[in-house]
N, C-alpha and C positions, 0 to 999 in steps of 0.2 A: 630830333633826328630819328629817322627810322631806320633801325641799324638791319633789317630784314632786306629794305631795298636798297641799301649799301652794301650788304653782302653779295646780292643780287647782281648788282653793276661790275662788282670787283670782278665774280667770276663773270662774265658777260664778255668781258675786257680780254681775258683769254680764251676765250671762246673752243672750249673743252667740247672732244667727244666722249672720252669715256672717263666717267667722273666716280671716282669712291671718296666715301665719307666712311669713316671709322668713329662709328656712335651716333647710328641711329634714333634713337630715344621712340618718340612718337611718330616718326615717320613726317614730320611736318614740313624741315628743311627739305628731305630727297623727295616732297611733294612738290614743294617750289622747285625745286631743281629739276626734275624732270619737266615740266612745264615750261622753265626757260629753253633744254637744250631742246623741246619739242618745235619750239618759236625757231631756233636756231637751224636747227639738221631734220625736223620732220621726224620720221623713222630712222635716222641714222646715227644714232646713238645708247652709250652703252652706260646704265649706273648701276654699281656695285655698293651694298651697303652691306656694313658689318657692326655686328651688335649682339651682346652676352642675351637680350630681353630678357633677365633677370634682375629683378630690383627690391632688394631683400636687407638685412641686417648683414651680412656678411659681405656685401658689396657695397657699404653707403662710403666708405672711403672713396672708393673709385667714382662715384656718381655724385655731381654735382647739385643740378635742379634736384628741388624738394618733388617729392613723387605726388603727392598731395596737394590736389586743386582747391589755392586758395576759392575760385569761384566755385560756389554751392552747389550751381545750375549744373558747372559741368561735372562735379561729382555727383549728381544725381542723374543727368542725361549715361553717361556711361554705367552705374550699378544698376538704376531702377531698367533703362529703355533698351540699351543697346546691349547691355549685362556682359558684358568686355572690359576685359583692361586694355586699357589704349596703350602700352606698355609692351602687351603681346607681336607677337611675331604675327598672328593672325589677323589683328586690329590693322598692323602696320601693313602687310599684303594686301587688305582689303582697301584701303586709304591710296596705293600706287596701283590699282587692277585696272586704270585706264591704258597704263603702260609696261603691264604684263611682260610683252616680247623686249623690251629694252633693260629689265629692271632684275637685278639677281640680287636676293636678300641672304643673308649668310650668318647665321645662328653660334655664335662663338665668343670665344675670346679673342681680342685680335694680337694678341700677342703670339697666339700659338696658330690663328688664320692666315695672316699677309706672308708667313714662310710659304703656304701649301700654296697658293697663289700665281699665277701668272700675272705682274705688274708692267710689263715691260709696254704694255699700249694705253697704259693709264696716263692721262697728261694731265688731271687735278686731282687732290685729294683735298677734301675737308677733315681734319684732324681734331674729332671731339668728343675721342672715348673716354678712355680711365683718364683720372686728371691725378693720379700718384705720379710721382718720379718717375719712376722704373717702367711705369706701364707707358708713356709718353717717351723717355728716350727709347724703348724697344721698336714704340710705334715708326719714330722718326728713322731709326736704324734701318727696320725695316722699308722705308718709305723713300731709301738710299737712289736704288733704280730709278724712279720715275724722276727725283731731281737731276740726276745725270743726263738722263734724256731729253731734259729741259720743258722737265714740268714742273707744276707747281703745288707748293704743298702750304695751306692757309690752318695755323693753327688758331683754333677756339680758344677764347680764355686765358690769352696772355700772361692779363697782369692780377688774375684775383688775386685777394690777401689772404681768402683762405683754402689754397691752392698751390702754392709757394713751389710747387714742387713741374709745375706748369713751366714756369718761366726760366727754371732753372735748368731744367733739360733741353729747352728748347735755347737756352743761352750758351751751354755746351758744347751740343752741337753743333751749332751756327759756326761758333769760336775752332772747333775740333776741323769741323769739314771746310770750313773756306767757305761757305754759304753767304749771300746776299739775304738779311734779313731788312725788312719794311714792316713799321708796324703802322696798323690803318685801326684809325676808327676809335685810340685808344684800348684794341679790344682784338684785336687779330693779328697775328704773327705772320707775314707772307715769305715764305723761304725758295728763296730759287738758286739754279747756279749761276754763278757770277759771269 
């Protein structure tokens, strides 16, 4: 199973204009995203991404993926050729420059970014920043508006084991607010309103 082109499909199915993901990383998902909603709307659409692009000792709690390319090649393509962290804010602008005029990258925390925010015309979120407790129910708190409005909010990383703190917020939530939860894929939390 290629869980990239199930992601793909899932959001496909709701067929989003303005799409935020909270935890950028490398820029790889809101590559494919933008590509799909290009297939979809041409020029008429809008993605939002948000990301600390800090990946350091003091943040490994909140970060998941190991930063450190098991493959060689690409640890050597980025230090020796491209001499970039792919990591970087600059790495990741330059990977979405096809789609420039659609794409707003947002250098933060998003705990203390989605307040300053205008959500109200967001109709998907990808939800795959901090994976603590605290930092994923603020995320979802935050991410109130756009379910009301009857969008859709797909959280990353459901059920890891060592991440506990994922599933639990996101199970509070669900439980607190009256939310339709569906989990796909073994691996994704789709939360909508009922």
């Amino acid at each position: 199973r290629d869980i990239g082109n199930l992601f793909l499909n899932e959001v496909l199915l709701s067929n989003p204009k303005k799409f935020l993901e909270i935890g950028v990383f490398q820029g790889v998902t809101a590559r494919n995203i933008c590509e799909l909603l290009y297939k979809i709307h041409k020029e008429d659409f809008k993605y939002v991404g948000i990301d600390i692009f800090e990946y350091d000792e003091k943040s490994k709690d909140e970060i998941i993926p190991n930063i450190n390319f098991k493959n060689p090649l690409k640890q050597f393509y980025y230090r020796y050729i491209k001499r970039e962290n792919p990591y970087s804010l600059k790495s990741v602008k330059k990977l979405l420059k096809k789609f420039e005029k659609n794409v707003e990258i947002i250098k933060g925390d998003s705990k203390k970014v989605l307040p300053t925010i205008d959500l109200t015309e967001v109709d998907y979120v990808f939800l795959d920043g901090g994976h603590s407790y605290e930092t994923v129910k603020t995320d979802l708190n935050n991410c109130k508006t756009i379910i009301e409005n009857k969008g859709i909010v797909l959280c990353d990383d459901y059920n890891l084991s060592y991440a506990p703190g994922v599933k639990k917020a996101i199970d509070e939530f669900t439980t607190a607010e009256h939310y339709d939860m569906e989990i796909l894929f073994e691996r994704f939390a789709k939360i909508k309103k009922k």
